[in-house]
C-alpha positions as CSV (number, residue, x, y, z in Angstrom):
1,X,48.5,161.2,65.3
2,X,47.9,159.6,68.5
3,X,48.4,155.9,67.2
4,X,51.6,157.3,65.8
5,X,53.0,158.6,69.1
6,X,51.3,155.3,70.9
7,X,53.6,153.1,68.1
8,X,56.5,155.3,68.4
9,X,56.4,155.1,72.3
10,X,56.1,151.3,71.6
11,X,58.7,150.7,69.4
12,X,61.0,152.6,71.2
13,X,60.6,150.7,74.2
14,X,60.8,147.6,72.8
15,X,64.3,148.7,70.8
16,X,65.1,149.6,74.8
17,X,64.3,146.1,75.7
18,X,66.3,144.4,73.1
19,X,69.3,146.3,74.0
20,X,68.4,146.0,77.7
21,X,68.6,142.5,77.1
22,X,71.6,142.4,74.4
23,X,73.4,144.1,77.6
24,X,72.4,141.5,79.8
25,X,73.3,139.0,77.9
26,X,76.6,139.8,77.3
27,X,77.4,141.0,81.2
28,X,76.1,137.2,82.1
29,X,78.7,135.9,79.0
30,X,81.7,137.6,80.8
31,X,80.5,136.5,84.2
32,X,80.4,132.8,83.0
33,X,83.4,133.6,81.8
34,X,85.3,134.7,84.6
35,X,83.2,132.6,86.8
36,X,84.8,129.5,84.7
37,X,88.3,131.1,84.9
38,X,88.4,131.1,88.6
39,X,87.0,127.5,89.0
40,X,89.7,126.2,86.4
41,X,92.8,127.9,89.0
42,X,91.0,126.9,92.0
43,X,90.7,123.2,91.1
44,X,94.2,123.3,89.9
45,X,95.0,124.9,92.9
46,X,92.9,121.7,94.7
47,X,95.1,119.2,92.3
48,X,98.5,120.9,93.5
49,X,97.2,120.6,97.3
50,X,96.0,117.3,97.1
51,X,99.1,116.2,95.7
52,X,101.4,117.8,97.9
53,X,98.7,116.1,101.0
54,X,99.5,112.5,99.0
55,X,103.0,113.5,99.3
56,X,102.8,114.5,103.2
57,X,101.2,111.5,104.0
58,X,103.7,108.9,102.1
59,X,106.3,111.2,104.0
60,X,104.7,110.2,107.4
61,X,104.0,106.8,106.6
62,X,107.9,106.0,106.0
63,X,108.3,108.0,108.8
64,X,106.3,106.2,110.9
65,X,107.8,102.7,109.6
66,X,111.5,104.3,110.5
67,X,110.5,104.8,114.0
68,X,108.5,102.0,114.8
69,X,111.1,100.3,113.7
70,X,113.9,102.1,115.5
71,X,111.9,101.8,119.0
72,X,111.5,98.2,118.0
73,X,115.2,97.9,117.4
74,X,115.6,99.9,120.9
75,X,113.1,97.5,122.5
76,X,115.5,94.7,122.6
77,X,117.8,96.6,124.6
78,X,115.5,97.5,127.4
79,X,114.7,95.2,130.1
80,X,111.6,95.2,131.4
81,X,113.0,94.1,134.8
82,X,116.6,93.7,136.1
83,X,116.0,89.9,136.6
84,X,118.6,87.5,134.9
85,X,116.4,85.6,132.5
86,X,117.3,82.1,131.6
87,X,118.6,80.5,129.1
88,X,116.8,79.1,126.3
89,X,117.7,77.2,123.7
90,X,119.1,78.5,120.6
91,X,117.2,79.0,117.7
92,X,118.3,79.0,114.1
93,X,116.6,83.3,112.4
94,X,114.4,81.3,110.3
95,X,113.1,79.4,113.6
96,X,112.5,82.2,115.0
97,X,110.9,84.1,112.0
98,X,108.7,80.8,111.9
99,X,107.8,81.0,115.3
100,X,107.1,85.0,115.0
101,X,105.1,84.2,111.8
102,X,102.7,81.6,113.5
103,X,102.2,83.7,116.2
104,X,100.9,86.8,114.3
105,X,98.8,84.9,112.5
106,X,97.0,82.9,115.4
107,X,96.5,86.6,116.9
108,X,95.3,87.9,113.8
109,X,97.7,90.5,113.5
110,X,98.6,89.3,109.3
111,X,97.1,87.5,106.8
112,X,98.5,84.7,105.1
113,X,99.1,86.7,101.7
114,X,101.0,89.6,104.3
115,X,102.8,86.4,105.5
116,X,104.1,85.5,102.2
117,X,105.0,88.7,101.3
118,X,107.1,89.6,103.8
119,X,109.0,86.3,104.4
120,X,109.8,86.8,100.4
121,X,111.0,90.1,101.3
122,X,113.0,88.8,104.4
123,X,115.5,86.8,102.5
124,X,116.2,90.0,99.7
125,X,116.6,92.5,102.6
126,X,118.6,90.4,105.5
127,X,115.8,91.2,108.1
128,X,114.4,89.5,109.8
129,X,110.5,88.9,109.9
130,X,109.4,91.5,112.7
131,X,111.1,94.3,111.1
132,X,110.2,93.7,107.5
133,X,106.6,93.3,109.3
134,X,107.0,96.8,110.8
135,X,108.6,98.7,107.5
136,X,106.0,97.1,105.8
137,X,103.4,98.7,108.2
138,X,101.8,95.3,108.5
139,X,101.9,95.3,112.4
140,X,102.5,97.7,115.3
141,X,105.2,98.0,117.3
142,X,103.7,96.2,120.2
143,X,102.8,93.3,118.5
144,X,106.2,92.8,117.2
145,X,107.0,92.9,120.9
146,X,104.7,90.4,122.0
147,X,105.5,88.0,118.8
148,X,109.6,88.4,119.9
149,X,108.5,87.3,123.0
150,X,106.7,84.9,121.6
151,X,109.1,83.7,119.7
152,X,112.0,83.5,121.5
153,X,110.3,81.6,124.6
């Protein structure tokens, strides 16, 4: 009688453990699950931001281009004092251009292939070298100053 009770009280906690265990199971299943769910919409989430950061920063770039070139464009109306200057000789764009082009290059301010790119791109747009320079974002706006000066002395 005793071993019947002492197998009784055994079975039953082992039919306790098993569903104990069944239970668990199945909560961890639907944690996983929902665990799983909420990583899928936060890393499309992540994708959506990202792209709309890729987008902000392509938006600032061109932005930046526009005004460097604007203030370089505004440049060569300011003086940087009142002083007549005197004349130089004239010089043909592409002197000029050529001139501009040497000059960033000796200063390390392009590379040669940047070089060749942008004097391509100068006869398709009508710029000239500096500014195609600048929209490319090839070189700042001060050292499209000091290449026009450069240049044109």
């Amino acid at each position: 009688m005793t071993i019947l009770l002492v197998v009784a009280l055994l079975s039953a906690l082992l039919i306790f453990g098993l569903l104990a265990c069944q239970r668990l199971h199945l909560w961890s299943d639907a944690r996983t699950r929902e665990i799983k769910a909420r990583e899928a919409r936060l890393t499309s989430r992540l994708e959506e931001a990202m792209g709309e950061r890729r987008e902000l920063e392509r938006q600032l770039r061109i932005a930046e281009q526009n005004l460097s070139l604007v203030l370089y464009r505004l440049s060569g109306l300011e003086s940087d004092d009142d002083q007549p200057r005197p004349a130089r000789p004239a010089r043909t764009a592409g002197e000029i251009d050529e001139r501009a082009g040497s000059w960033l290059l000796r200063q390390g301010h392009l590379s040669i292939e940047q070089l060749e790119k942008a004097s391509k791109l100068v006869g398709k747009t009508g710029q000239d070298l500096l500014e195609t320079c600048l929209i490319l974002g090839y070189i700042s706006k001060e050292a499209a100053k000091e290449a026009a000066r450069a240049a044109y002395s």
